[in-house]
C-alpha positions in Angstrom: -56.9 -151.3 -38.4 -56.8 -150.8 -34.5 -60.4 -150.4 -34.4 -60.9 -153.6 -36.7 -58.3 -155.9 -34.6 -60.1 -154.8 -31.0 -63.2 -155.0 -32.8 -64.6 -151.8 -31.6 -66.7 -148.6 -33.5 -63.9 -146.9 -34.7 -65.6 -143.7 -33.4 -64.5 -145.2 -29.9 -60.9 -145.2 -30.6 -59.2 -142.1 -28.5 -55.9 -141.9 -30.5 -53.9 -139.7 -29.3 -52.8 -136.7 -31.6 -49.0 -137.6 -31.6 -50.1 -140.5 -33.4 -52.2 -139.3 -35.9 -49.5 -138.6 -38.5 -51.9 -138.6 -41.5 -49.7 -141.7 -43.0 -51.1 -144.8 -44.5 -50.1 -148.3 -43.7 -50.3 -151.6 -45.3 -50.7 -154.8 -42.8 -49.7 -158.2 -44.0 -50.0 -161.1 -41.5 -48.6 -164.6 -42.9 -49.7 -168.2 -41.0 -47.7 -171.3 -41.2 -51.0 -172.8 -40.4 -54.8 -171.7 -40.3 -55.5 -169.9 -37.3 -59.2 -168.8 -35.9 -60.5 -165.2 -35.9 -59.4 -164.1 -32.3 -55.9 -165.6 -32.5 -55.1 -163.4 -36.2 -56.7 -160.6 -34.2 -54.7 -161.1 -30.8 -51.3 -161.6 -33.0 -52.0 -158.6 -34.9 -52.8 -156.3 -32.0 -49.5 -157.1 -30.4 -47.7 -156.6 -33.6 -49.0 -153.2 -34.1 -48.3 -152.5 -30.4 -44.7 -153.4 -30.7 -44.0 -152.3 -34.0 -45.5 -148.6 -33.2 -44.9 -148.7 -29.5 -47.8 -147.9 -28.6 -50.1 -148.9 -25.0 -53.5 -149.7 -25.8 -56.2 -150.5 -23.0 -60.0 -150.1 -22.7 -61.7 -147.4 -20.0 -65.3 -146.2 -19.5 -66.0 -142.8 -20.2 -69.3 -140.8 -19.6 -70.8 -140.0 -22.8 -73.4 -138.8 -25.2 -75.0 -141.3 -27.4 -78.0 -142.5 -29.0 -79.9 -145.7 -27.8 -81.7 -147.7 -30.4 -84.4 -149.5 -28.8 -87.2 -151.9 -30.8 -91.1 -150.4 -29.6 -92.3 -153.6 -30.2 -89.7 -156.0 -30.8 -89.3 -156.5 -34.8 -92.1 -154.6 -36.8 -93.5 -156.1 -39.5 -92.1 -153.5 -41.8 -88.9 -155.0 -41.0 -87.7 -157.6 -43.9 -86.0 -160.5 -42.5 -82.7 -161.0 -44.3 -82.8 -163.7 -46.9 -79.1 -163.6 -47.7 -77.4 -167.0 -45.8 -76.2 -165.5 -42.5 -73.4 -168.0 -42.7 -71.8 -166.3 -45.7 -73.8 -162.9 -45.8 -71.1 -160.0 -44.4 -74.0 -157.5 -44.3 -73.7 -153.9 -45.7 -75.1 -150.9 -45.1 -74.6 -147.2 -46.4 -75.3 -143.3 -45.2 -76.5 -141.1 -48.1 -75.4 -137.6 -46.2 -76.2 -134.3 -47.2 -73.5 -131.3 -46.3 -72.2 -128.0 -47.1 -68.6 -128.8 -46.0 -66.0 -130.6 -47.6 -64.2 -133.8 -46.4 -61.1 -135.2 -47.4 -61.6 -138.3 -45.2 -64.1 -140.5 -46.6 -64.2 -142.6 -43.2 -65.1 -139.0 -41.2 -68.5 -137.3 -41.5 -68.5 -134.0 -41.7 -69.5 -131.5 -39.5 -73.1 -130.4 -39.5 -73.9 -133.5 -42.1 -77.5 -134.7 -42.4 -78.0 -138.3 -42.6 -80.7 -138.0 -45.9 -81.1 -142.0 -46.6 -80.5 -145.5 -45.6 -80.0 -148.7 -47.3 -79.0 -151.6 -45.0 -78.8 -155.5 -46.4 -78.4 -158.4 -44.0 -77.7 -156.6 -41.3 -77.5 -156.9 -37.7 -78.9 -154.2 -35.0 -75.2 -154.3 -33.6 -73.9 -153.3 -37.0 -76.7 -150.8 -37.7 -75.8 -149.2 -34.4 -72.3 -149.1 -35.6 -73.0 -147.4 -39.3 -75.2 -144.8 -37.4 -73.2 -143.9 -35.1 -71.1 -142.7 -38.2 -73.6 -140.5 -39.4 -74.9 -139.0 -35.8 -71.3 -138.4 -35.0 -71.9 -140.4 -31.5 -72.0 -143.7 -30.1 -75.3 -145.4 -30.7 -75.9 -148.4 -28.2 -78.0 -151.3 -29.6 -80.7 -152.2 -27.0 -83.3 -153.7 -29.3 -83.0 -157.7 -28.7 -83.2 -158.5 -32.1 -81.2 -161.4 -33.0 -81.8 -161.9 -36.7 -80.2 -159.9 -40.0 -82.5 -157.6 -41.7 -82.9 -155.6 -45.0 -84.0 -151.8 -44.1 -84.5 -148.8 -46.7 -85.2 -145.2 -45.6 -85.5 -143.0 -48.6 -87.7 -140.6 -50.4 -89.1 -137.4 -48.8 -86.2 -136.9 -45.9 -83.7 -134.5 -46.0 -82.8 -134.0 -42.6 -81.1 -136.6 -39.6 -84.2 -135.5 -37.7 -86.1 -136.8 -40.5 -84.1 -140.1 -40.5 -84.7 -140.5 -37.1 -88.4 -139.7 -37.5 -88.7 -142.5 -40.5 -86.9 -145.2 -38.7 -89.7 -144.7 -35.5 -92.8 -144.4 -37.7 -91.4 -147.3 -40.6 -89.8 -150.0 -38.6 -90.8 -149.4 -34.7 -86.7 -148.3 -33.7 -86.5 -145.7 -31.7 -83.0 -143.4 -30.9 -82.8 -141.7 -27.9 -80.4 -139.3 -26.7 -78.9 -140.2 -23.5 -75.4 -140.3 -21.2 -73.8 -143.7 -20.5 -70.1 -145.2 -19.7 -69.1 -146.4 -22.8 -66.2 -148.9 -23.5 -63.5 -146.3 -25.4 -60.2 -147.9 -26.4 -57.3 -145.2 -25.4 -53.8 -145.8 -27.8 -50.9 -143.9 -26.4 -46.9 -143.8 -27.1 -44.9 -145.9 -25.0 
């Protein structure tokens, strides 16, 4: 829920170990009156920040990632989303491949291999976010690509290498590792 109220890759939430009690919450925000996106999100932040007394703030911090970067702008391979953009949420899902275990669906584990893509009316921003699941890192969207898109990597790939391979050779998007500040959101105890 922090994550979704900042609006931020949940993988760039440092929560700090005190507060991750394994519980499960339920969050119920009632309006006398419609309000816009930023002003539920603002009124939930400091709910959560008073309720749990918690500090929150956003620092830069050097770190490994992946930059996704378009060869040649959009290839042609790349299907335009036909979904409305106005009412289209976009989706996208990992097929991963692992020996471990996981209890935490939202986690990847360990050592997973990304093994298959399948992406409807998507954004590069929200691409970059659904990756960065599944490389266990942040992935930074420097493409310029503006539209929503439909992209499928399956078949003959069992490896992330292979993923990463696909996506270079099939749509022209190319990860590369790097180090970079990146925006992390730090929650602490009061």
């Amino acid at each position: 829920m922090i994550a979704t109220v900042y609006e931020i890759d949940p993988g760039r939430v440092d929560l700090s170990d005190a507060l991750n009690d394994g519980m499960r919450y339920n969050f119920v925000l009632v309006l006398p009156e419609e309000e816009s996106h930023e002003t539920i999100n603002r009124l939930i932040q400091v709910s959560i920040k008073k309720h749990f007394h918690l500090k929150v703030k956003f620092e830069a911090r050097l770190m490994d990632v992946y930059v996704l970067t378009a060869l040649n702008g959009a290839s042609p391979s790349m299907k335009g989303s036909t979904e409305n953009s106005y009412t289209s949420l976009g989706q996208a899902h990992l097929s991963l491949e692992s020996k471990a275990s996981v209890k935490d669906s939202n986690r990847v584990p360990p050592g997973a291999s990304i093994t298959g893509i399948d992406a409807s009316s998507i954004t590069m921003e929200q691409f970059c976010r659904v990756l960065a699941k599944g490389l266990a890192r942040p992935v930074i969207n420097e493409t310029r690509l503006k539209r929503k898109y439909d992209l499928e990597v399956r078949g003959d790939v069992h490896t992330t290498n292979e993923i990463l391979q696909t996506l270079r050779e099939q749509f022209g998007l190319v990860l590369s590792p790097q180090r970079r500040n990146v925006k992390i959101l730090v929650v602490r105890p009061t």
